[in-house]
GUNUMAR-79656 format. One record per residue: x negated, z negated, y of N, C-alpha, C in turn; residue in three letters. Coordinates in steps of 0.1 Angstrom, whole numbers, plus 5000, padded with zeros to 4 digits. Layout:
# residues N
REC X Z Y X Z Y X Z Y ALA
...
***
This chain:
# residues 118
REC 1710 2191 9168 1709 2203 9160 1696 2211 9164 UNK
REC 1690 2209 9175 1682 2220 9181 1671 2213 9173 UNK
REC 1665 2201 9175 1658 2193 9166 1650 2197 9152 UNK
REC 1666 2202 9142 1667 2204 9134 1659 2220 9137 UNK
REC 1668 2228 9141 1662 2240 9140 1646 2247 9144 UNK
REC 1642 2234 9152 1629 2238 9156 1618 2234 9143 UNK
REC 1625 2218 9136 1616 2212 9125 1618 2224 9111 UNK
REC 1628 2232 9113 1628 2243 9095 1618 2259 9100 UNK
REC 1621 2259 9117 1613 2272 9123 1596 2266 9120 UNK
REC 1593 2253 9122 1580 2252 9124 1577 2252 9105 UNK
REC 1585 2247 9098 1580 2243 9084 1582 2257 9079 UNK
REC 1593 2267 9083 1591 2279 9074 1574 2288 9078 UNK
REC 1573 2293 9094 1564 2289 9099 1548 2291 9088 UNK
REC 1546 2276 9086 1540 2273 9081 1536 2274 9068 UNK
REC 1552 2273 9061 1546 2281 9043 1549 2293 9046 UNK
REC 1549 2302 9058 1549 2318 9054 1536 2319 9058 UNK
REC 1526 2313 9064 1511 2312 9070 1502 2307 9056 UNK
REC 1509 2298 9048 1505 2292 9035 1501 2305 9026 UNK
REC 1510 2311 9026 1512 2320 9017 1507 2332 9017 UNK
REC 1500 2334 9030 1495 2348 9038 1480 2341 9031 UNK
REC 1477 2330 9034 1466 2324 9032 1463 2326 9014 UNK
REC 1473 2320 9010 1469 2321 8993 1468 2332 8987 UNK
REC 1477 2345 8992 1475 2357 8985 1467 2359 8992 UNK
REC 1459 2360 9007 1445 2365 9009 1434 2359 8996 UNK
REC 1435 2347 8996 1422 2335 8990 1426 2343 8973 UNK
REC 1433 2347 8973 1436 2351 8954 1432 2368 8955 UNK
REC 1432 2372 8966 1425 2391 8968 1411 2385 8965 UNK
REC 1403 2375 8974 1391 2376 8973 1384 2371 8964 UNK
REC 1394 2362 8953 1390 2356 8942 1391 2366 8927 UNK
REC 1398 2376 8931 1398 2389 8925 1383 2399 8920 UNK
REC 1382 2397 8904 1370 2403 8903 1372 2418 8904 UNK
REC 1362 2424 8905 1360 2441 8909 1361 2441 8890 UNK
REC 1376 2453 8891 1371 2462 8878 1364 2471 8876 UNK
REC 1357 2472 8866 1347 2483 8863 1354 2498 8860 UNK
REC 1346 2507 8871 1353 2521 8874 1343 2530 8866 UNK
REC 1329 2525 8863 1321 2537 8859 1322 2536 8843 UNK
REC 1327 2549 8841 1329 2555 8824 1317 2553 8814 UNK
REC 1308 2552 8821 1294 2550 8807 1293 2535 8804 UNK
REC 1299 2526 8818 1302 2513 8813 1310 2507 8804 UNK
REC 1322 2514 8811 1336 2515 8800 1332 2515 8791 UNK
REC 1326 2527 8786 1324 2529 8769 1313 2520 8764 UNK
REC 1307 2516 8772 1301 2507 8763 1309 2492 8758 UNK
REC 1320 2488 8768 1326 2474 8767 1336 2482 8758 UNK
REC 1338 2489 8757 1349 2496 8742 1345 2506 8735 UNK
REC 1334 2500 8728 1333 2518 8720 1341 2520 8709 UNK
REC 1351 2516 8707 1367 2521 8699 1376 2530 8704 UNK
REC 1372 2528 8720 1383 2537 8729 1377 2549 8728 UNK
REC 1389 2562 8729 1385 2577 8726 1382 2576 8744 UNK
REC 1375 2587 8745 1377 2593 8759 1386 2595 8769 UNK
REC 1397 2599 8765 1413 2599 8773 1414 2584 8774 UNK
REC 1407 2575 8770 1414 2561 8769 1404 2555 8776 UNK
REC 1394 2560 8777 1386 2553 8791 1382 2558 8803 UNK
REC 1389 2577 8801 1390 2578 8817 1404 2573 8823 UNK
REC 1411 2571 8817 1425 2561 8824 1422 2549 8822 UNK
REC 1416 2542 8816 1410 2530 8823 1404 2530 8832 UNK
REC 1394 2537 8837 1390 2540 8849 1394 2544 8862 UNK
REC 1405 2548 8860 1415 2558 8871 1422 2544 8873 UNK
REC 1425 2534 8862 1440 2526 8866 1427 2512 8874 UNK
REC 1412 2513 8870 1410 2500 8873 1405 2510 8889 UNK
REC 1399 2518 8894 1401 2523 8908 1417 2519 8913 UNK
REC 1424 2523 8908 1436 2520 8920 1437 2501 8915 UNK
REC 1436 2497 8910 1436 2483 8913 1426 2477 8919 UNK
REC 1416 2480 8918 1404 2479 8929 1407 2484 8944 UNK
REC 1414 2497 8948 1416 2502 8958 1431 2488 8968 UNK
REC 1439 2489 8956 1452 2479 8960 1449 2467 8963 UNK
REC 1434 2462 8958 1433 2450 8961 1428 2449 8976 UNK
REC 1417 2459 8975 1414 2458 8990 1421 2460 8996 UNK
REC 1431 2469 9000 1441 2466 9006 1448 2457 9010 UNK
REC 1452 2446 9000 1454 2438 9001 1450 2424 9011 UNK
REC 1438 2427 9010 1429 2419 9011 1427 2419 9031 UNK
REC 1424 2432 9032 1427 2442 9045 1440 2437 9053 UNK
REC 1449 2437 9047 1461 2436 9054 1466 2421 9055 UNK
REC 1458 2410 9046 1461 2396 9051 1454 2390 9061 UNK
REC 1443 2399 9058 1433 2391 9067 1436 2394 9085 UNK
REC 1445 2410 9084 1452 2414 9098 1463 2407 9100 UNK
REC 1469 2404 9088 1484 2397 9097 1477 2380 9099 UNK
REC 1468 2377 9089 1465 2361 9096 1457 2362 9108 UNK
REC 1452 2371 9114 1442 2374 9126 1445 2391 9130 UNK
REC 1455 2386 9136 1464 2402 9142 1447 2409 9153 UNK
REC 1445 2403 9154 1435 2410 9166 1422 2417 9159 UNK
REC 1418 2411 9145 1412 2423 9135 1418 2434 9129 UNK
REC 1433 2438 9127 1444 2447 9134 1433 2462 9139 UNK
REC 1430 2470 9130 1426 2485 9136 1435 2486 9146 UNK
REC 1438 2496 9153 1443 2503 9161 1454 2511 9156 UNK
REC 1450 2521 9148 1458 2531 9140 1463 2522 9125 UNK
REC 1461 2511 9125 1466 2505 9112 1456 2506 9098 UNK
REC 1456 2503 9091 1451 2502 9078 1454 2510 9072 UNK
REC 1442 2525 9066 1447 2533 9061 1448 2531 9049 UNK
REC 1461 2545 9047 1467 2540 9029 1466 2552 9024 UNK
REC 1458 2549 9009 1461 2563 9008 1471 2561 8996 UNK
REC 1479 2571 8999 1496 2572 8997 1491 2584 8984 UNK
REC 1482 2597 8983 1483 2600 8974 1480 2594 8961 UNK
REC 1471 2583 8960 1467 2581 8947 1475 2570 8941 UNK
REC 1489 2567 8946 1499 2556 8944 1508 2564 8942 UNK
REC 1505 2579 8941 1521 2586 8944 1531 2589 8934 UNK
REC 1541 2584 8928 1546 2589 8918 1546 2600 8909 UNK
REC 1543 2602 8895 1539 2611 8890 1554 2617 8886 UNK
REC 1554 2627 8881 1570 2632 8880 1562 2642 8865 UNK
REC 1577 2640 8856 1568 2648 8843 1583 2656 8838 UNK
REC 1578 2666 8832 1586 2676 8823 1595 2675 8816 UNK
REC 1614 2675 8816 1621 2669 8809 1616 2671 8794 UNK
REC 1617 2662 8788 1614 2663 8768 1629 2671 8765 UNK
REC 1629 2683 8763 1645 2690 8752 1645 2679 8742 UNK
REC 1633 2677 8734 1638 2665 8725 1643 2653 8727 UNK
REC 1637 2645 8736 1643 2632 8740 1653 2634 8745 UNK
REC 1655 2642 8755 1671 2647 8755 1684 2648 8749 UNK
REC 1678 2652 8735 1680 2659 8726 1687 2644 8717 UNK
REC 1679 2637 8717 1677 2625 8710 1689 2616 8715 UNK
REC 1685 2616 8733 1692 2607 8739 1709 2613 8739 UNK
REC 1713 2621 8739 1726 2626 8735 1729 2623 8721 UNK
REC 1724 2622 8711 1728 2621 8695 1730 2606 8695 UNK
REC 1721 2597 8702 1723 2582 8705 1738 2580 8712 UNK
REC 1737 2587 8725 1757 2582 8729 1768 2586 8717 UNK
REC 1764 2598 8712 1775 2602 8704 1779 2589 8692 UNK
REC 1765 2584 8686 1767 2570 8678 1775 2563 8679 UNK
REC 1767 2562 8696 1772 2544 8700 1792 2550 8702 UNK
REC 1794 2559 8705 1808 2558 8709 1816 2563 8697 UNK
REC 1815 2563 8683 1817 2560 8671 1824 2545 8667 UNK
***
């Protein structure tokens, strides 16, 4: 039995080292999205302005998450490039947005149960 347990410790092991490896090698195979707005508009000039400064905002934080990413495989496959204080995060620009109950959709969403329990 010990046998056993040492041959599934070494093989899990190894595809959780596999896998540390592949999502790093897929961060760095990751192209940079384009964050500057005069470029935007030029790869879309259909899009209004509200629609390419949030393309811009969403391709920064995927640009941001990747390095991250990217940061944090390369520490857990080589703990000793590991800052000290850890990998900073910045937690505001991930932070959940919270928005204004709708009276209407509310409104809406009550006239919908009354249906359904008809």
């Amino acid at each position: 039995m010990n046998k056993k347990v040492k041959a599934l410790k070494k093989a899990m092991n190894k595809a959780l080292h596999d896998s540390h490896s592949r999502l790093l090698d897929n961060a760095l195979n990751q192209r940079v999205e384009v964050t500057d707005v005069a470029k935007l508009r030029e790869m879309y000039p259909d899009f209004t302005d509200l629609q390419i400064t949030r393309m811009a905002r969403l391709n920064h934080k995927i640009n941001v998450a990747n390095d991250f990413l990217i940061e944090e495989q390369s520490a857990w496959l080589d703990p000793s490039s590991r800052p000290a204080g850890g990998i900073p995060y910045d937690s505001e620009l991930f932070a959940e947005r919270t928005f204004d109950v709708d009276s209407e959709e509310t409104l809406i969403k009550s006239q919908q149960v009354d249906i359904d329990d008809k």
